[in-house]
TORKEKE-35028 format. One line per 2 residues: their letters; for each residue x, y, z of N, C-alpha, C, O. Coordinates in nm, 2 decimals, decimal comma, always signed. Last residue first. Example, Ala and Ser with C-alpha at 12.3 -4.5 7.8 and 13.67 -1.06 7.14 Angstrom:
2
sa> +1,28:-0,22:+0,71:+1,37:-0,11:+0,71:+1,29:+0,00:+0,79:+1,34:+0,11:+0,80; +1,32:-0,57:+0,78:+1,23:-0,45:+0,78:+1,32:-0,33:+0,78:+1,42:-0,33:+0,85
***
This chain:
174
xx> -0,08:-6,13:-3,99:-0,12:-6,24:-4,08:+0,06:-6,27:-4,12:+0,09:-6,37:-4,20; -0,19:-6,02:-3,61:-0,07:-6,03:-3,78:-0,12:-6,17:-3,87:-0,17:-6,27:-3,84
xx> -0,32:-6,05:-3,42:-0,39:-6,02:-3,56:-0,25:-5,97:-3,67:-0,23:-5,91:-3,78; -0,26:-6,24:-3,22:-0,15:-6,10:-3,26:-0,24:-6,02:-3,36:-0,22:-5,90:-3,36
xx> -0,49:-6,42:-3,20:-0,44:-6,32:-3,07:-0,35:-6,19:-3,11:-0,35:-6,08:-3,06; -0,45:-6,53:-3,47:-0,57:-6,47:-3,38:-0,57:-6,38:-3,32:-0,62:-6,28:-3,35
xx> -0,25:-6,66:-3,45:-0,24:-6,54:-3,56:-0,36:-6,46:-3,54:-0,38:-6,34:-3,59; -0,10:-6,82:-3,32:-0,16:-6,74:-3,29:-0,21:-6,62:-3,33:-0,21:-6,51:-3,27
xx> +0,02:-7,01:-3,54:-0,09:-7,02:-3,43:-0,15:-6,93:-3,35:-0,26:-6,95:-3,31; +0,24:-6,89:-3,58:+0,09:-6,91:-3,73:+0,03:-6,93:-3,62:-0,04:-6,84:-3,59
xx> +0,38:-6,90:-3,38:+0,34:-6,73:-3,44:+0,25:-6,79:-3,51:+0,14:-6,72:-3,52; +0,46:-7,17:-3,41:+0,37:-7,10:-3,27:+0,29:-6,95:-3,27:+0,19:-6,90:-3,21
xx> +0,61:-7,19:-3,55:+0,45:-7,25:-3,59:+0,38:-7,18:-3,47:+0,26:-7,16:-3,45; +0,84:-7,10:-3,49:+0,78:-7,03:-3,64:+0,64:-7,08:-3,62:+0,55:-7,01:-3,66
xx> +0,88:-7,27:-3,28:+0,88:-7,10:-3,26:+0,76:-7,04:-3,34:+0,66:-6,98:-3,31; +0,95:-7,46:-3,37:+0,80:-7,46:-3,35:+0,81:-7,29:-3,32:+0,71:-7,22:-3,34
xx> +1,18:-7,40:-3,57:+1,05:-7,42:-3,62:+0,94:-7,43:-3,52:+0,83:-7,42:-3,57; +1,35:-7,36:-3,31:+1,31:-7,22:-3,38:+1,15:-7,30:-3,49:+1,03:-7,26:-3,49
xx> +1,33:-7,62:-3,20:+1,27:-7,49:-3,12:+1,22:-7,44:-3,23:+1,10:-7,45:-3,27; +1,46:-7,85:-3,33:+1,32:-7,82:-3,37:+1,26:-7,68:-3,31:+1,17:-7,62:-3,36
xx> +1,75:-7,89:-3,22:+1,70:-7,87:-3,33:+1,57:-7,84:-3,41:+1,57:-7,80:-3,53; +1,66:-7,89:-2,93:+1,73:-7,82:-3,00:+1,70:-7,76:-3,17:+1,67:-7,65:-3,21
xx> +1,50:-8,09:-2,89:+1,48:-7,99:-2,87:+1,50:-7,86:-2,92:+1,43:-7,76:-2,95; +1,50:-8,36:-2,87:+1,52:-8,27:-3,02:+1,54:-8,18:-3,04:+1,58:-8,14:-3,15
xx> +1,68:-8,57:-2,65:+1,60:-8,43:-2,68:+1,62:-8,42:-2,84:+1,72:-8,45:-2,91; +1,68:-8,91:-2,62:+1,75:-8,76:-2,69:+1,68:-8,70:-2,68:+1,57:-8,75:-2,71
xx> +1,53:-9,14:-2,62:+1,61:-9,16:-2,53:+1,70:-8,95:-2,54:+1,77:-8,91:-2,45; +1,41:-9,15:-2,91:+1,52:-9,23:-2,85:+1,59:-9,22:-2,74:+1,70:-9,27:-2,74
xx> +1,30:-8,84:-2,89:+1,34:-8,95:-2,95:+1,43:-9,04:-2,89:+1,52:-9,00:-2,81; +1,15:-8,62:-2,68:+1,26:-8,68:-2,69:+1,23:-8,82:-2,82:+1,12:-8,89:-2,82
xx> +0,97:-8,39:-2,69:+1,01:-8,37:-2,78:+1,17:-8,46:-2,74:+1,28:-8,41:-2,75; +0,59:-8,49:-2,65:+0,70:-8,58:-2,62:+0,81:-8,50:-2,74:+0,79:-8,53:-2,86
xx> +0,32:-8,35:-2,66:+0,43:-8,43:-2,75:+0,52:-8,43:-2,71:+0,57:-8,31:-2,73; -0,02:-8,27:-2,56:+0,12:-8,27:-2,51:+0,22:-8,39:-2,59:+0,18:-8,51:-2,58
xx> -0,29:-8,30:-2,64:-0,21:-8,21:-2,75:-0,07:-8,23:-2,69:+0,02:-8,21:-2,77; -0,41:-8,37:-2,45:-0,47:-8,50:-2,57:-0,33:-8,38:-2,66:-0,31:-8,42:-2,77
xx> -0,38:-8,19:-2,24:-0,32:-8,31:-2,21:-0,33:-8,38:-2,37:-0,22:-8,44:-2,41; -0,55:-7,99:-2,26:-0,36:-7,96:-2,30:-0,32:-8,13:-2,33:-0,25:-8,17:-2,42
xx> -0,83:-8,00:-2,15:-0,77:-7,93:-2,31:-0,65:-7,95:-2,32:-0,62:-7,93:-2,44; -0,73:-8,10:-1,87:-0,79:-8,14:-1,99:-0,82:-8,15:-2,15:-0,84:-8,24:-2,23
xx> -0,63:-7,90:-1,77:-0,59:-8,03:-1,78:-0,62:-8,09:-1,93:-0,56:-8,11:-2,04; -0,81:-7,69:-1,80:-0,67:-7,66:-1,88:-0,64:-7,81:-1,88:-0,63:-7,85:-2,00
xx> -1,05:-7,82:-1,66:-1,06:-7,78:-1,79:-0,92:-7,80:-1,83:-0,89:-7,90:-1,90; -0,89:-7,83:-1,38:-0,94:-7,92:-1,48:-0,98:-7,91:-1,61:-0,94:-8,00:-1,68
xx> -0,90:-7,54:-1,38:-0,76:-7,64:-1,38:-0,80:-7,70:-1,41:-0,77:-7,70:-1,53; -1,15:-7,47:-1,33:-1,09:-7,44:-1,42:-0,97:-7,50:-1,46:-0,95:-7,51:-1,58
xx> -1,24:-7,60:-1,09:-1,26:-7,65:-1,22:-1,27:-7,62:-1,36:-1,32:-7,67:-1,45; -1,08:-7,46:-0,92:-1,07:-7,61:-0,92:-1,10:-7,70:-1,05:-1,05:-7,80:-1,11
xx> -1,22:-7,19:-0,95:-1,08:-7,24:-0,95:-1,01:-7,38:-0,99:-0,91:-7,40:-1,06; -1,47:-7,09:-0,92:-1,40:-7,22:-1,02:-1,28:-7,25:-1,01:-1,23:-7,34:-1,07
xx> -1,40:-6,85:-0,74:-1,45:-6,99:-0,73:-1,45:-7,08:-0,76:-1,45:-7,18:-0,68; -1,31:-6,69:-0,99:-1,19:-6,77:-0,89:-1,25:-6,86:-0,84:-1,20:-6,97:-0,86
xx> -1,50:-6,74:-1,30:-1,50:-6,67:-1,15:-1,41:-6,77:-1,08:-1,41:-6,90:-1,10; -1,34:-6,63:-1,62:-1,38:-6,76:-1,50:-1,41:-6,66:-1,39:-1,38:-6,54:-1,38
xx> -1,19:-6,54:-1,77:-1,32:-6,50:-1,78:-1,35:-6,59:-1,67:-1,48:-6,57:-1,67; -0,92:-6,65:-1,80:-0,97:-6,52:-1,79:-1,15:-6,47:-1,72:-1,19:-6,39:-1,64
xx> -1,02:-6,88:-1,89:-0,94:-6,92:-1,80:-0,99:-6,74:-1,73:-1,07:-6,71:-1,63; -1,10:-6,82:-2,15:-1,21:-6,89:-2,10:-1,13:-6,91:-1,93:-1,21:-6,96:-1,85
xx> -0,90:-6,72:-2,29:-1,03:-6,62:-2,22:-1,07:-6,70:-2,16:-1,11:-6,64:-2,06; -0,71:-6,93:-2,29:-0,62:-6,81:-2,23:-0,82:-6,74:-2,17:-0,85:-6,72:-2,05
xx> -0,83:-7,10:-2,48:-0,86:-7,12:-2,32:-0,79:-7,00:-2,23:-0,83:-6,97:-2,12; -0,84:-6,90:-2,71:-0,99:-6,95:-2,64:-0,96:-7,02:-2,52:-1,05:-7,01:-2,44
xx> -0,58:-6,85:-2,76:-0,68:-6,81:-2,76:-0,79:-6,86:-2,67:-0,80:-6,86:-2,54; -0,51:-7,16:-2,75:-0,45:-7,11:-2,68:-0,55:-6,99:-2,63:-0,61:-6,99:-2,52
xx> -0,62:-7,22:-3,04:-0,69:-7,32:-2,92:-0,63:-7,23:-2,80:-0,73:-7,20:-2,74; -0,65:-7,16:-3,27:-0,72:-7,05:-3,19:-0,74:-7,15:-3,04:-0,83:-7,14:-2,96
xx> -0,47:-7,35:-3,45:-0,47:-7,20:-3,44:-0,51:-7,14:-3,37:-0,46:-7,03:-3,36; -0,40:-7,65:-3,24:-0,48:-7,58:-3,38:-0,45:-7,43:-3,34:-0,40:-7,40:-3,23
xx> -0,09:-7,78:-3,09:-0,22:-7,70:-3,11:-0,29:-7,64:-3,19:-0,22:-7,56:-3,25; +0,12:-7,92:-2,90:+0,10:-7,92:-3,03:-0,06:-7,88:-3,11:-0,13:-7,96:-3,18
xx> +0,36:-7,83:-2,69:+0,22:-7,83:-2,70:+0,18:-7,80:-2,83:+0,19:-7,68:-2,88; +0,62:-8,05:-2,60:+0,57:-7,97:-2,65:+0,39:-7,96:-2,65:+0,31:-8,04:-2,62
xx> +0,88:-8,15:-2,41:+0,76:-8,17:-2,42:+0,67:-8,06:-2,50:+0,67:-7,96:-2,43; +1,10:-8,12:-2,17:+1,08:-8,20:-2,32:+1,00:-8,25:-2,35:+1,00:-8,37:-2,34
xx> +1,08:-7,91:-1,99:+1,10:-8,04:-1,93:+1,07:-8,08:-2,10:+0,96:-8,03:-2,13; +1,08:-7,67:-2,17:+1,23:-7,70:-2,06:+1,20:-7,82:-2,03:+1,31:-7,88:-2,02
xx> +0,83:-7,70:-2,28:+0,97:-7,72:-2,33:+1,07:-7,74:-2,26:+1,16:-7,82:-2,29; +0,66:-7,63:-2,07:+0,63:-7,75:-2,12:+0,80:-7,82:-2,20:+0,86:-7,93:-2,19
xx> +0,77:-7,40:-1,97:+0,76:-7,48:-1,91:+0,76:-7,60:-1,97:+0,84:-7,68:-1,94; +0,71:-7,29:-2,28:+0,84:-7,24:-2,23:+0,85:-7,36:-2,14:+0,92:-7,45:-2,19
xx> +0,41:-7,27:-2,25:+0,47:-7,35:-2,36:+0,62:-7,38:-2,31:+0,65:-7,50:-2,31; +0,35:-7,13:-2,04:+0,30:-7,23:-2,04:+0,38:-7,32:-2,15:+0,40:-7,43:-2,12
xx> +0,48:-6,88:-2,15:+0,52:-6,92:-1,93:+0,46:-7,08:-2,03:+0,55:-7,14:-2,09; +0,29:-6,81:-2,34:+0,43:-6,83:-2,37:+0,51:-6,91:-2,26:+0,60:-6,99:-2,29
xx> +0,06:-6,79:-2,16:+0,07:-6,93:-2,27:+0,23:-6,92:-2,32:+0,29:-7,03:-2,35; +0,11:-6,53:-1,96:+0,09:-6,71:-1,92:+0,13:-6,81:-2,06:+0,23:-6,89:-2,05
xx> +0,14:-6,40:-2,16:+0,31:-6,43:-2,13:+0,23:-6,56:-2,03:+0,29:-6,67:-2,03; -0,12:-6,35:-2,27:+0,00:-6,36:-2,36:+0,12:-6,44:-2,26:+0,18:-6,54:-2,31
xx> -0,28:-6,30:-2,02:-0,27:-6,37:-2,03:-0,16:-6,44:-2,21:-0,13:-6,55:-2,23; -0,14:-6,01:-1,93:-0,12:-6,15:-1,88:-0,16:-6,29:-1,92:-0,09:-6,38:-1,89
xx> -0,09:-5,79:-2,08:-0,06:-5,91:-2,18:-0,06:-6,00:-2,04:+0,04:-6,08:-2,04; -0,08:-5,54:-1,85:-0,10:-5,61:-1,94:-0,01:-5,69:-2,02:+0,11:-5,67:-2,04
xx> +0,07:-5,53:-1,59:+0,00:-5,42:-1,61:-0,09:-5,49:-1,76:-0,21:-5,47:-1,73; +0,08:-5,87:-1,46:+0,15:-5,80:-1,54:+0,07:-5,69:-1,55:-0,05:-5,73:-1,52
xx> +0,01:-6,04:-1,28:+0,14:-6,00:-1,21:+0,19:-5,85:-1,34:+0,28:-5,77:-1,33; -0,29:-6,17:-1,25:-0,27:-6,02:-1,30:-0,13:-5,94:-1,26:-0,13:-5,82:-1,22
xx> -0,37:-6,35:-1,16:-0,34:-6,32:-1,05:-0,29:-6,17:-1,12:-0,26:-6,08:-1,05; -0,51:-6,52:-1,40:-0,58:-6,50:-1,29:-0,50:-6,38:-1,18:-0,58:-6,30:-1,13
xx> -0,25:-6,61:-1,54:-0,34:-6,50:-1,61:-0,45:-6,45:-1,48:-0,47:-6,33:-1,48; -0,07:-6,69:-1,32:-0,01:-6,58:-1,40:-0,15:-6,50:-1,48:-0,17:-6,38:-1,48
xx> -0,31:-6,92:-1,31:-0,23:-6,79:-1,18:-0,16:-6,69:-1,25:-0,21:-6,58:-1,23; -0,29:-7,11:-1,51:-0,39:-7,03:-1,44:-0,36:-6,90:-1,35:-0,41:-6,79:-1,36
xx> +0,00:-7,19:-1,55:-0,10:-7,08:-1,67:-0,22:-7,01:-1,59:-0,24:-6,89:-1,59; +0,03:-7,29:-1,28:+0,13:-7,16:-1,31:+0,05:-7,11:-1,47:+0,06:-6,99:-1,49
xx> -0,13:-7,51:-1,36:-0,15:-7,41:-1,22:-0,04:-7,33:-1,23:-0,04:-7,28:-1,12; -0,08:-7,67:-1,54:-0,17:-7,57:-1,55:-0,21:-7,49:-1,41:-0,32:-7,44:-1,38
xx> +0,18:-7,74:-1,48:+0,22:-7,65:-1,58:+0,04:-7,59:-1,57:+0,02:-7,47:-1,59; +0,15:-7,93:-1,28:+0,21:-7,78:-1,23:+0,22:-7,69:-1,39:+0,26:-7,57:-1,39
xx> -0,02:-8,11:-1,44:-0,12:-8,03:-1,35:-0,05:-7,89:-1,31:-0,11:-7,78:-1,30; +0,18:-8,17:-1,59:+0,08:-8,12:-1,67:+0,01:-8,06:-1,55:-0,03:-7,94:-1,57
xx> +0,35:-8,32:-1,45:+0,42:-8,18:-1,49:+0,31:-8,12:-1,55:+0,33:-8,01:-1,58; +0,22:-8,38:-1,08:+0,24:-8,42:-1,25:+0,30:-8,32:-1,32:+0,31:-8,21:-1,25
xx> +0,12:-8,31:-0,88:+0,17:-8,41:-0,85:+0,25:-8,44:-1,00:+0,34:-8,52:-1,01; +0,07:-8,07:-0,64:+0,04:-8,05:-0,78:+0,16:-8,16:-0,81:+0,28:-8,13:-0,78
xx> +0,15:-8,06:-0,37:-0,01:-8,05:-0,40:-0,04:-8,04:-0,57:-0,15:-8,01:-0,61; +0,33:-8,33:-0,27:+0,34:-8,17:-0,33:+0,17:-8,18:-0,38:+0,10:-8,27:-0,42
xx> +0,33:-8,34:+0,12:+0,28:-8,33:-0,03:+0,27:-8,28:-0,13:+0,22:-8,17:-0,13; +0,33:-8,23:+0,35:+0,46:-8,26:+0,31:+0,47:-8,33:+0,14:+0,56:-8,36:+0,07
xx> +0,13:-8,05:+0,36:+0,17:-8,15:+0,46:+0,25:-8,23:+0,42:+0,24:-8,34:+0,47; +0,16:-7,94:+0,06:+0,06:-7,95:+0,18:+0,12:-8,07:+0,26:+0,15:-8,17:+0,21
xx> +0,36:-7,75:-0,17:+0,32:-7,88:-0,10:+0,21:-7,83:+0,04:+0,20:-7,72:+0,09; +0,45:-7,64:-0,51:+0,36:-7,65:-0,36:+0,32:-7,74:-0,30:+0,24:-7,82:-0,36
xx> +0,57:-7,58:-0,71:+0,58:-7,65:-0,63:+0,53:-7,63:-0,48:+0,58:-7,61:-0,37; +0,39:-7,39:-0,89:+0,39:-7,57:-0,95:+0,44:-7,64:-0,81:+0,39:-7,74:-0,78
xx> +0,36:-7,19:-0,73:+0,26:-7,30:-0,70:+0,28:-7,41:-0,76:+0,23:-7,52:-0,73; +0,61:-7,00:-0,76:+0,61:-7,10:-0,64:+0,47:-7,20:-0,67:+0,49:-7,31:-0,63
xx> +0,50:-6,84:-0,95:+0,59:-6,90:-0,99:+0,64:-7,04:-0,89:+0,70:-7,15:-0,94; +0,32:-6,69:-0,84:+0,26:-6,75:-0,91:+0,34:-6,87:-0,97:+0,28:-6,97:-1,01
xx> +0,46:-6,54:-0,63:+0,35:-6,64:-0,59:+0,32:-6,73:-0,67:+0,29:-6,84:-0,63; +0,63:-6,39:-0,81:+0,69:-6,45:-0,71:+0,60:-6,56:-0,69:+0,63:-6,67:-0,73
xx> +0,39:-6,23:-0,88:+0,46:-6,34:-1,01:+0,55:-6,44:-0,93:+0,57:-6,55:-0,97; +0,35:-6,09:-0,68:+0,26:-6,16:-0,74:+0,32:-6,27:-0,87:+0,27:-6,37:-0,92
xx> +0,59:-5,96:-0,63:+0,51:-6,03:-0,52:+0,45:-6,15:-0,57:+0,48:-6,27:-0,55; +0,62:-5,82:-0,86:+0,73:-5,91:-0,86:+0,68:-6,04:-0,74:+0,70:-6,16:-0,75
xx> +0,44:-5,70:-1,10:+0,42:-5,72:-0,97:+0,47:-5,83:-0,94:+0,41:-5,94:-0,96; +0,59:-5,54:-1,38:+0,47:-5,62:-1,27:+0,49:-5,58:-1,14:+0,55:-5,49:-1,09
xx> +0,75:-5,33:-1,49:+0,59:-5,28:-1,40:+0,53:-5,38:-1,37:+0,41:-5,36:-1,33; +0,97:-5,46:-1,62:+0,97:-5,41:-1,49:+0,88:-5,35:-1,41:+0,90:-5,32:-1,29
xx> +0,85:-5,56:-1,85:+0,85:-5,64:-1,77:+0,90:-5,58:-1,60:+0,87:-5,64:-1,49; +0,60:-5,34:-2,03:+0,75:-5,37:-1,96:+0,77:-5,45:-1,85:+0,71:-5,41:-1,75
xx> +0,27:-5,50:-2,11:+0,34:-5,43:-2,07:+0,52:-5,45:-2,07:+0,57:-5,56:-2,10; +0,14:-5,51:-2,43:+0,20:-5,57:-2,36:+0,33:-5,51:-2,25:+0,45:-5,48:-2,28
xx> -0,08:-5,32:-2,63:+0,05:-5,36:-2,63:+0,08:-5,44:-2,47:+0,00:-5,38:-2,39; -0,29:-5,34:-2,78:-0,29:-5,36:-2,67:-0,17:-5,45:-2,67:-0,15:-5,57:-2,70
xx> -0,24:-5,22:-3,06:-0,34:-5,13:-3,01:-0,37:-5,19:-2,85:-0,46:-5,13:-2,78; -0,01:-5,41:-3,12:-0,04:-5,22:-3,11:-0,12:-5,17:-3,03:-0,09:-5,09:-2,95
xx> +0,02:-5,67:-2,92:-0,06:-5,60:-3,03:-0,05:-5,45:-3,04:-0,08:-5,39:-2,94; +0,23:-6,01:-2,93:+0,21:-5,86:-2,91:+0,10:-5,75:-2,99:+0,09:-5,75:-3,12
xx> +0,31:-6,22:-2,95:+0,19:-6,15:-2,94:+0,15:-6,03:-2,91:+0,04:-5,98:-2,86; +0,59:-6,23:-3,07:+0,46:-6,34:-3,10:+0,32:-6,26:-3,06:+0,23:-6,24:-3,15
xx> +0,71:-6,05:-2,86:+0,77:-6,07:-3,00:+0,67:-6,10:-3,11:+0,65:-6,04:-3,22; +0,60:-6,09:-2,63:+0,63:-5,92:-2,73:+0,66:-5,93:-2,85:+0,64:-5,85:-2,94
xx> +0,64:-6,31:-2,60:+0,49:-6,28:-2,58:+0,50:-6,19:-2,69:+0,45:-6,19:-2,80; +0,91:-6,36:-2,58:+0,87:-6,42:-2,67:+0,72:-6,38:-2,67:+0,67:-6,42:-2,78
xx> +0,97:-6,19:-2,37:+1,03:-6,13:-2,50:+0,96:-6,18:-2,58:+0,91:-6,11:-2,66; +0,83:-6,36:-2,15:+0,81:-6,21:-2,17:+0,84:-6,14:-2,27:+0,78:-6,04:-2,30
xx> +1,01:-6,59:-2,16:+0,87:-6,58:-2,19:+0,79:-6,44:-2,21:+0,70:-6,43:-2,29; +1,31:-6,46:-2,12:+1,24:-6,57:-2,21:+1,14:-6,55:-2,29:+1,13:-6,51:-2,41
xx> +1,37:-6,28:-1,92:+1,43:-6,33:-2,03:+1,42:-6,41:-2,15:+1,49:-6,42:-2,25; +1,16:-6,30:-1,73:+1,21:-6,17:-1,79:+1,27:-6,20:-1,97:+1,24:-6,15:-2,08
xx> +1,15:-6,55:-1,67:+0,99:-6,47:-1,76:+1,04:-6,40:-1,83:+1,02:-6,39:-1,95; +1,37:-6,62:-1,62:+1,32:-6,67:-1,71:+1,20:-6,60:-1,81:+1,17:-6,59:-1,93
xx> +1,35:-6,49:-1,41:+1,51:-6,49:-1,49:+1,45:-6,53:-1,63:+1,48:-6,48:-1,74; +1,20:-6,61:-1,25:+1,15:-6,50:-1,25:+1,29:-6,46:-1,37:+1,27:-6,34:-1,40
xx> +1,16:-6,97:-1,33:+1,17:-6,82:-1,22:+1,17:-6,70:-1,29:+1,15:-6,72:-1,41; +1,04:-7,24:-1,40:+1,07:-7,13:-1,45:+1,07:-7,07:-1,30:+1,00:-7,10:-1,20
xx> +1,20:-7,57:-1,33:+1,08:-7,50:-1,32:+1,15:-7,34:-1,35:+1,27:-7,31:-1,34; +1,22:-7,92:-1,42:+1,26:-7,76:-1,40:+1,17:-7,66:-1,41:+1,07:-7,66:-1,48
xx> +1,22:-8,23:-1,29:+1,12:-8,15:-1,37:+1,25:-8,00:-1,35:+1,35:-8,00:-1,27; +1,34:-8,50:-1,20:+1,40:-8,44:-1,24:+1,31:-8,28:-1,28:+1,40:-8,20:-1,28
xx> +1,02:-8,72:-1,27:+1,16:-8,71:-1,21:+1,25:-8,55:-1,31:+1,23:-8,51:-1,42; +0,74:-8,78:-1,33:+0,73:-8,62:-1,23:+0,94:-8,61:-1,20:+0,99:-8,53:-1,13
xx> +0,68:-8,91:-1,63:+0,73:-8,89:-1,50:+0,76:-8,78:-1,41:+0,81:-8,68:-1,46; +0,33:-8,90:-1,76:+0,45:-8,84:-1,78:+0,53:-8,84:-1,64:+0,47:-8,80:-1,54
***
């Protein structure tokens, strides 16, 4: 996938976007999902800077799939939110994937199961946890241009709709 042009989420975004769509999509009663004004702005600040991070004049995350799994990892790892971190990482994760035209096209409990398995990691893995996400996302990422065009438009709200049957795990709504 070409690294030209890419967009990256800020903090306008989480508020406004990925944070409504968590509450909306994943939200649970009994582990509701915090207000977006009790994170931790530091920390989501940080998390939001690593897709572009450079080393010595390098960006240290070279592809849109490696900066899209190093801003899932860190949002759920770095705990910016009182809860639902890892909910608003995979909405952060899908959201990303979409602003640059590209979708993540997933069985029902795939998100689930890497959201814990990312969770549940020791930070020492760090390195080979990102590879994992790599890994798991890449064989599922869809291209949402035809011909040279976004679809984008026109297809959101249905993947919206499939994105809720997808996680029908995580919300336990049926």
């Amino acid at each position: 996938m070409p690294n030209l042009d890419l967009y990256y989420l800020n903090k306008n975004h989480i508020e406004r976007i990925c944070h409504p769509l968590a509450v909306t999509f994943l939200n649970k009663i009994n582990d509701p999902i915090s207000i977006f004004s009790a994170a931790d702005m530091k920390k989501l600040d940080a998390c939001l800077n690593l897709p572009r991070a450079t080393f010595n004049g390098r960006e240290m995350y070279s592809d849109l799939i490696s900066k899209a799994a190093i801003l899932y990892y860190a949002i759920i790892k770095n705990h910016c939110f009182l809860n639902g971190n890892k909910r608003i990482a995979t909405t952060s994760l899908i959201v990303f994937l979409f602003i640059n035209n590209y979708w993540l096209e997933v069985g029902q409990n795939f998100l689930y199961d890497l959201a814990l398995a990312v969770a549940q990691s020791e930070g020492k893995r760090m390195d080979e946890v990102k590879k994992l996400i790599i890994d798991k996302i890449t064989p599922h990422i869809i291209s949402l241009k035809v011909g040279g065009k976004s679809r984008k438009h026109s297809g959101f709200l249905f993947h919206l709709g499939n994105l809720k049957h997808n996680f029908k795990e995580l919300t336990g709504k049926k």
